[in-house]
C-alpha positions, 0 to 999 in steps of 0.5 A: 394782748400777749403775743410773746411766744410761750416756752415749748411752743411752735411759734406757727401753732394754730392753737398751743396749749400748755398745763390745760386742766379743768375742774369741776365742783360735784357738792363738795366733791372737786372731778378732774377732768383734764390732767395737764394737757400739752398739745399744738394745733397746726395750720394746714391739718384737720385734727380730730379729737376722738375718745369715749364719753366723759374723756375730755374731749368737748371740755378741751376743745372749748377751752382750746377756743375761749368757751371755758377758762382753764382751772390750770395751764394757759392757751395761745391761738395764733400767738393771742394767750386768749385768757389774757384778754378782757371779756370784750376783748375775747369776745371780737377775738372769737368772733374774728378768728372763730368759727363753732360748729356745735352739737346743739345748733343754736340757731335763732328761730325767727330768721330763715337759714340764709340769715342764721348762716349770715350772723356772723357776717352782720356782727362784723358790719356786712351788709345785710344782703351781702352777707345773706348772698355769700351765706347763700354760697355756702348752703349751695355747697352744702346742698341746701341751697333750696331752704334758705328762706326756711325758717329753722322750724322747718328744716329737718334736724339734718339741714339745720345741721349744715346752717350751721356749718355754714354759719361756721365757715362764712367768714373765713375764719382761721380756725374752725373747731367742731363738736360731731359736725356729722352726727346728724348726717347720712353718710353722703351728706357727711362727706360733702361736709368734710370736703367743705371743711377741709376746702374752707377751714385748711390752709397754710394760716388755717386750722379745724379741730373737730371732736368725733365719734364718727368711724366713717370719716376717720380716714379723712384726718391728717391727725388723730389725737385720743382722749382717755380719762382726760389725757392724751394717750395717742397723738399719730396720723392714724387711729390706734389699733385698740379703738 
């Protein structure tokens, strides 16, 4: 693994990304969409990502966790240049270190919430009932204590939702990087699940990333970064006036 420190990087960056850009193939038509991205992640802040669809925003955040391999520019979370590692490698490295909130929630339909919060726990060797009681922990937090021998099937698209989160959180991950982890959530339950992330996912040698559209939590960032035609265009504690 490369821990050596990359030129312009905080050596305490949580995430450091360098020349990010990305490409994609339309026919024999070659879309930019990222140009260049220069940008550290700290340990300690909840950062969104926000700017319209088609900015950027999710295709940065996946290349900024080890989803997408850049067609430019290099990645270091927690001083690891993640795209120097063999597959195996990225792949113990995400599981360890990683926690995913998707827009899609990827649950597996024959198991009940308390074991889809608890995958990631099981692929580390816990114990099948240890690891379905601290995911029972969490799903209490998040006021779905009750479901947790539901199957998926069963749970409302909101509910589903929070299992996911927590599958997100239950290892204690460093960093926690979220697509619209609110979306599907009414205003109430949207606030429980930033207080979570901010308890869980944000600490001196933790960080969360989170890609959002949604203007009843803007106040709960340290940090806001805008997207516009895939480059940075605001990086400040606030949002901009103009969005």
């Amino acid at each position: 693994m490369d821990t050596a420190r990359t030129p312009g990087c905080d050596a305490e960056a949580a995430i450091c990304a360098r020349g990010i850009t990305r490409d994609f193939e339309a026919g024999q038509t070659t879309i930019r969409v990222l140009h260049g991205i220069d940008t550290d992640i700290r340990p300690g802040e909840l950062t969104y990502v926000v700017g319209e669809s088609g900015s950027g925003k999710t295709t940065l955040i996946s290349i900024m966790c080890g989803i997408l391999w850049p067609t430019e520019g290099e990645v270091k979370v927690f001083g690891t240049d993640i795209y120097k590692l063999t597959d195996t490698e990225l792949v113990n490295f995400r599981l360890k270190n990683i926690g995913f909130i998707f827009q899609q929630y990827n649950l597996i339909p024959s198991i009940d919430a308390a074991a889809n919060a608890a995958v990631p726990l099981i692929a580390q060797g816990v114990p099948i009932d240890e690891a379905r009681e601290r995911a029972k922990v969490l799903l209490e937090k998040l006021n779905i204590g009750n479901q947790a021998d539901k199957l998926p099937r069963q749970l409302s698209g909101g509910q589903q939702q929070r299992v996911a989160i927590a599958r997100a959180l239950v290892h204690e991950p460093r960093l926690v990087v979220c697509d619209e982890p609110t979306a599907a959530l009414d205003a109430s339950s949207g606030r429980r699940v930033m207080d979570l992330l901010r308890e869980v996912a944000v600490s001196p040698d933790r960080a969360c990333i989170i890609v959002t559209h949604d203007n009843r939590i803007f106040d709960l960032a340290d940090r806001i970064i805008v997207l516009e035609d895939g480059r940075i265009t605001h990086d400040g504690t606030e949002m901009p006036d103009d969005h």
